[in-house]
LOMAR-725379 format. One line per 4 residues: their letters; for each residue x, y, z of C-alpha. Coordinates in pm, 1 decimal. Layout:
<sites>
A) X Y Z | ... .
</sites>
This chain:
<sites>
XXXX) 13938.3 -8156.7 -7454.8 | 14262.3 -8016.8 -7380.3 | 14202.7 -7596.3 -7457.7 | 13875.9 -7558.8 -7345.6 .
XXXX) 13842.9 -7222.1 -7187.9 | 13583.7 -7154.5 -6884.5 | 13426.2 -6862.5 -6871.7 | 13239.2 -6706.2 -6530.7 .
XXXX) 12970.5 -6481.8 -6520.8 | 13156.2 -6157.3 -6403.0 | 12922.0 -5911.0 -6156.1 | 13009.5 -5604.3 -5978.5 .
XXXX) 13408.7 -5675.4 -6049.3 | 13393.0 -5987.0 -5943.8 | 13388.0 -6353.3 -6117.0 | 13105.6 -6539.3 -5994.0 .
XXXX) 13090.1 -6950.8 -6047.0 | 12793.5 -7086.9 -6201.1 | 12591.4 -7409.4 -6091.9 | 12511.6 -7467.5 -6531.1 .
XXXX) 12769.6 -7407.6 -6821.3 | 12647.8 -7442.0 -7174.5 | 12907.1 -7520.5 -7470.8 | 13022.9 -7229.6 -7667.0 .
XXXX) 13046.2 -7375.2 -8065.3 | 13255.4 -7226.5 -8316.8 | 12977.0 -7185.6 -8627.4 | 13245.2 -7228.2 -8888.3 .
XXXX) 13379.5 -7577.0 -8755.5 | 13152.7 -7685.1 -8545.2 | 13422.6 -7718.6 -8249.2 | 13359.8 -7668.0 -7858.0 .
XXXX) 13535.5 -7366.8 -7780.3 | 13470.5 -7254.7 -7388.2 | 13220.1 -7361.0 -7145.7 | 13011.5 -7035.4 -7084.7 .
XXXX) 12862.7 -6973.5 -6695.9 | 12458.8 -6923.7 -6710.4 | 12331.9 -6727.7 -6447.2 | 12087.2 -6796.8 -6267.5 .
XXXX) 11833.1 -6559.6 -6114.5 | 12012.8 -6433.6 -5832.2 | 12259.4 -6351.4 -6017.3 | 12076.5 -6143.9 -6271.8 .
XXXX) 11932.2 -5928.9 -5968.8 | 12281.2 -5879.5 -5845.8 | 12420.4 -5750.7 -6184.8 | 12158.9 -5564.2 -6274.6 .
XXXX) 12174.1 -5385.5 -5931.1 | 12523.6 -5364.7 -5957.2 | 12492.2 -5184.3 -6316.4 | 12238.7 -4940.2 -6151.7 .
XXXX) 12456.9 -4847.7 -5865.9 | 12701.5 -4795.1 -6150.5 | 12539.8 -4513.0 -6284.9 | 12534.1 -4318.3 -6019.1 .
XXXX) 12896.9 -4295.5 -6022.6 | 13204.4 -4217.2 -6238.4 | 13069.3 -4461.4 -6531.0 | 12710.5 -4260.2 -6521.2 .
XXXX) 12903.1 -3930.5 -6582.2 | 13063.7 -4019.1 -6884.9 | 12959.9 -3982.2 -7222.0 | 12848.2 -4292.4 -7417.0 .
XXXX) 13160.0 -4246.4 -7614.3 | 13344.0 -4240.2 -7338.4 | 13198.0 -4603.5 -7194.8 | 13181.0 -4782.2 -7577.3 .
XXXX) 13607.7 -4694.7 -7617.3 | 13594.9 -4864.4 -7244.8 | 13434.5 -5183.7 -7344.8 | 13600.0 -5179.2 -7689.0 .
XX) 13943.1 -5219.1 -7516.1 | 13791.0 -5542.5 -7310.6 .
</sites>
């Protein structure tokens, strides 16, 4: 289906491929709209290392208002 938008897992500020991709269904009509990338284990460990390391530097010092107005803008 021509549209379909592909989404990758994204870790330590990089997109990472996934081997699986489950459909992502709009509730309201019931229409495919993205394949979503399910990570696998490995790739858990690496982002939640990755957020961890994040902490202990600029991201860490800021206030949670501060990081929510960040990931309001993505």
């Amino acid at each position: 289906m021509a549209g379909i938008e592909t989404l990758q897992c994204y870790i330590d500020g990089h997109f990472t491929d996934s081997a699986t991709y489950f459909d992502n269904i709009d509730p309201v009509t019931g229409i495919k709209v993205a394949d979503i990338a399910e990570a696998d284990s490995e790739q858990i460990n690496n982002a939640v290392a990755s957020a961890r390391q994040a902490l202990k530097g600029e991201w860490g010092k800021m206030t949670v208002a501060q990081r929510s107005a960040i990931l309001h803008k993505v």
